[in-house]
C-alpha positions in Angstrom: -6.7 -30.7 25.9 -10.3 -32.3 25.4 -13.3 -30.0 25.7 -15.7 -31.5 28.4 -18.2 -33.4 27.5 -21.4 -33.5 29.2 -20.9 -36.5 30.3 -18.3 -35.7 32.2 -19.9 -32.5 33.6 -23.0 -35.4 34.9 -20.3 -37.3 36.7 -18.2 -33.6 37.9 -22.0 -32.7 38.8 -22.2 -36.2 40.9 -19.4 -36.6 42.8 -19.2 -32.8 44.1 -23.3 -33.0 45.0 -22.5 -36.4 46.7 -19.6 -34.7 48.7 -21.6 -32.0 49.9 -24.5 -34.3 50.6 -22.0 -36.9 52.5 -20.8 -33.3 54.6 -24.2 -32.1 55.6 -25.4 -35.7 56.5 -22.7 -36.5 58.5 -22.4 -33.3 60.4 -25.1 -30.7 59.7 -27.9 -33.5 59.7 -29.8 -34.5 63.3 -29.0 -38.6 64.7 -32.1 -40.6 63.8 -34.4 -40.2 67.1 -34.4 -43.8 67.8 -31.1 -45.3 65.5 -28.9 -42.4 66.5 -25.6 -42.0 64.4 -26.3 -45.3 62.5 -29.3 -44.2 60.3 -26.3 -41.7 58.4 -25.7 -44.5 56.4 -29.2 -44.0 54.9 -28.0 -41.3 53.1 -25.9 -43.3 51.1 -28.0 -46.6 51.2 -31.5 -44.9 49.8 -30.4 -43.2 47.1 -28.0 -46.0 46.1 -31.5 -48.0 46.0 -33.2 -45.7 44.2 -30.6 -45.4 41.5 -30.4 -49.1 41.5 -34.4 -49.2 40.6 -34.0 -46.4 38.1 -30.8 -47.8 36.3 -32.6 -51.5 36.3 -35.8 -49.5 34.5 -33.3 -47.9 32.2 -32.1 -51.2 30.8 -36.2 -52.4 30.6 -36.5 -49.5 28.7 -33.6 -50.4 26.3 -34.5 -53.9 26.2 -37.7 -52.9 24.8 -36.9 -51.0 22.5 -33.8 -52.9 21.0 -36.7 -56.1 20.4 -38.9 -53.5 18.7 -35.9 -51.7 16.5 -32.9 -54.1 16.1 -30.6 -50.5 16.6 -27.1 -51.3 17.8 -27.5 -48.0 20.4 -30.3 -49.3 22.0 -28.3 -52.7 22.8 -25.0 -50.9 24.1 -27.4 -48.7 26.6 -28.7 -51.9 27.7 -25.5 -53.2 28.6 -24.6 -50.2 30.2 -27.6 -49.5 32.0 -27.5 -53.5 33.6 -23.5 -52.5 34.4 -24.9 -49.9 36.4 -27.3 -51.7 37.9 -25.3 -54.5 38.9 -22.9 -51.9 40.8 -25.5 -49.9 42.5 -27.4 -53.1 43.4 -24.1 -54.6 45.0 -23.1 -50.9 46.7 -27.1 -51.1 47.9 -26.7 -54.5 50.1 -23.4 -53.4 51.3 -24.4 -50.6 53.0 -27.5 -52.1 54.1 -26.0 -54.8 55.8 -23.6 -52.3 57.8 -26.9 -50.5 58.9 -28.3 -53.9 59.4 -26.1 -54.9 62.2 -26.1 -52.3 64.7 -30.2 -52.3 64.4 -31.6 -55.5 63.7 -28.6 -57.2 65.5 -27.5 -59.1 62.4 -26.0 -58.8 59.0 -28.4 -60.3 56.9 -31.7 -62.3 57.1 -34.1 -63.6 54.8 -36.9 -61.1 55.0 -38.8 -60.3 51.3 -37.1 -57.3 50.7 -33.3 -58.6 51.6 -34.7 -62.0 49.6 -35.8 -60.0 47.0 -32.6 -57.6 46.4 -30.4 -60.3 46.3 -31.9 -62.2 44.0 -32.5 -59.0 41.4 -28.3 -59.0 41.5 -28.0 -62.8 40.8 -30.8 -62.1 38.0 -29.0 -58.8 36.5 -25.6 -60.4 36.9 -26.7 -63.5 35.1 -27.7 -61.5 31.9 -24.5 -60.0 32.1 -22.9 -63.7 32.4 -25.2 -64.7 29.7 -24.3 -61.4 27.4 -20.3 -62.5 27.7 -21.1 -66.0 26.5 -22.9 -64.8 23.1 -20.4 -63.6 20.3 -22.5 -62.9 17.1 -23.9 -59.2 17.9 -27.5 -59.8 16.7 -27.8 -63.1 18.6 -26.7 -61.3 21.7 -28.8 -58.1 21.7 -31.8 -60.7 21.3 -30.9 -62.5 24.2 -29.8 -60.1 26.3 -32.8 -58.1 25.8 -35.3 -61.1 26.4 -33.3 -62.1 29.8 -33.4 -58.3 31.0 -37.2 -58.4 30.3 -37.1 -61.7 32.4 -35.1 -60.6 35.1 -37.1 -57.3 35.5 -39.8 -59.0 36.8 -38.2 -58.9 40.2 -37.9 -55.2 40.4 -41.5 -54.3 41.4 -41.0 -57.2 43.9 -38.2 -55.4 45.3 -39.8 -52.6 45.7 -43.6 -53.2 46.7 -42.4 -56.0 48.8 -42.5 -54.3 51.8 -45.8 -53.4 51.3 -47.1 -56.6 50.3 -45.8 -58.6 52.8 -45.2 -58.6 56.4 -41.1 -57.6 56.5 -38.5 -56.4 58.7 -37.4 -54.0 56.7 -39.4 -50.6 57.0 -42.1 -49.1 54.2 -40.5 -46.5 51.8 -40.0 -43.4 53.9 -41.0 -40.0 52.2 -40.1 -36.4 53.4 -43.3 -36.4 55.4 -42.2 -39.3 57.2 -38.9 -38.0 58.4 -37.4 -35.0 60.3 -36.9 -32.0 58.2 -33.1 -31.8 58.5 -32.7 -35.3 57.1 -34.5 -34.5 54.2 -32.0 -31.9 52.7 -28.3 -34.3 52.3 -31.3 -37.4 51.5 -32.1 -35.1 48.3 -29.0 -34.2 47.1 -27.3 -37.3 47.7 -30.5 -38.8 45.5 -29.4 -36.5 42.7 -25.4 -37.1 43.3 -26.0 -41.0 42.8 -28.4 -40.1 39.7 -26.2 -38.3 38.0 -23.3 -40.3 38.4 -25.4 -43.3 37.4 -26.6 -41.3 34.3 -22.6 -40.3 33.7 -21.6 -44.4 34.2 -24.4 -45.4 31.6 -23.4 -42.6 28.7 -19.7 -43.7 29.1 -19.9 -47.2 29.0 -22.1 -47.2 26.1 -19.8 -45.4 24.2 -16.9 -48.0 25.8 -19.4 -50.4 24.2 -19.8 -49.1 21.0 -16.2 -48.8 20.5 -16.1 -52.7 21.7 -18.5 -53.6 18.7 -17.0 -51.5 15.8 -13.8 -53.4 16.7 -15.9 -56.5 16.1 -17.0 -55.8 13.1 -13.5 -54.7 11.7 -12.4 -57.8 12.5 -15.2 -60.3 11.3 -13.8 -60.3 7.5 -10.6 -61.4 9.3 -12.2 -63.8 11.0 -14.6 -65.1 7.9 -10.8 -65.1 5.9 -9.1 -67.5 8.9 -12.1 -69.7 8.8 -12.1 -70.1 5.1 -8.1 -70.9 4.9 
């Protein structure tokens, strides 16, 4: 039997805080004064959107720093990191059109900060697209990295939108802005979807890194079928 890793004890961590945030928002926490049972979603939907933000900074991070280096690790926590992002961003407009409907009355429309999250996925998704098409490593870590710095500049839009422009969607709420009993399963459901987006990002790296040393054991193969 494997010891645990602590990756896994991030993702263990994750999924039991997200349980017992998902419990005391749907039961323990008050309805929303004005949305009533709807605005439960939100527990799922913020957090999800905050991760989304963090894991889309994660892989500016990485793309930085696998320009400035050239290191192979910095590259395979890039891809993971945009993986991540991808998900969460995808999980994020979900749930926000579900709350979306019973509210606004509709399931989508194209205010800045709807606009402005869908486009971040096309852009994230793209780089993945892009990624797929490259084959020689070092070509690929350039490009990805130059097309995550590219698509990053969305992100602040995404998230200063609302304050920028005139939107339907509401400003950032804070725990001064909301009733105390919301802001307990808000908090640990922000940590839940952290961690497990922390766990997703150390496991597919190492999925990755396994993905390139199998590349590179079979180049001389390759190099051997092109000469013949």
């Amino acid at each position: 039997m494997k010891p645990l890793t602590w990756q896994h004890g991030l993702g263990i961590l994750g999924f039991a805080l997200l349980l017992v945030g998902s419990v005391i928002g749907l039961v323990q926490a008050p309805p929303e004064r004005h949305m009533g049972d709807v605005s439960r979603i939100l527990y799922v939907h913020v957090p999800t959107a905050w991760s989304m933000l963090l894991a889309s900074t994660f892989a500016f991070g990485w793309a930085l720093a696998s320009l400035w280096t050239g290191r192979e690790r910095f590259d395979e926590l890039l891809a993971a990191s945009l993986e991540a992002a991808v998900v969460l961003a995808v999980l994020m407009l979900g749930t926000g059109m579900l709350f979306a409907r019973p509210t606004w009355g509709i399931w989508w429309d194209w205010d800045v900060r709807l606009t402005t999250s869908l486009l971040g996925l096309v852009l994230l998704a793209g780089v993945l697209g892009l990624r797929a098409f490259v084959d020689e490593p070092r070509r690929r870590a350039t490009w990805t990295a130059v097309a995550t710095i590219v698509a990053y500049v969305d992100i602040p839009l995404i998230y200063f939108g609302v304050r920028w422009w005139r939107s339907i969607h509401q400003v950032q709420s804070s725990p001064e802005t909301v009733s105390g009993g919301m802001v307990l399963p808000w908090r640990i459901n922000a940590f839940a979807i952290l961690f497990i987006t922390l766990w997703f990002i150390a496991v597919r790296s190492r999925i990755e890194a396994g993905r390139r040393e199998l590349e590179q054991t079979g180049e001389p193969e390759r190099i051997a079928e092109a000469i013949a």
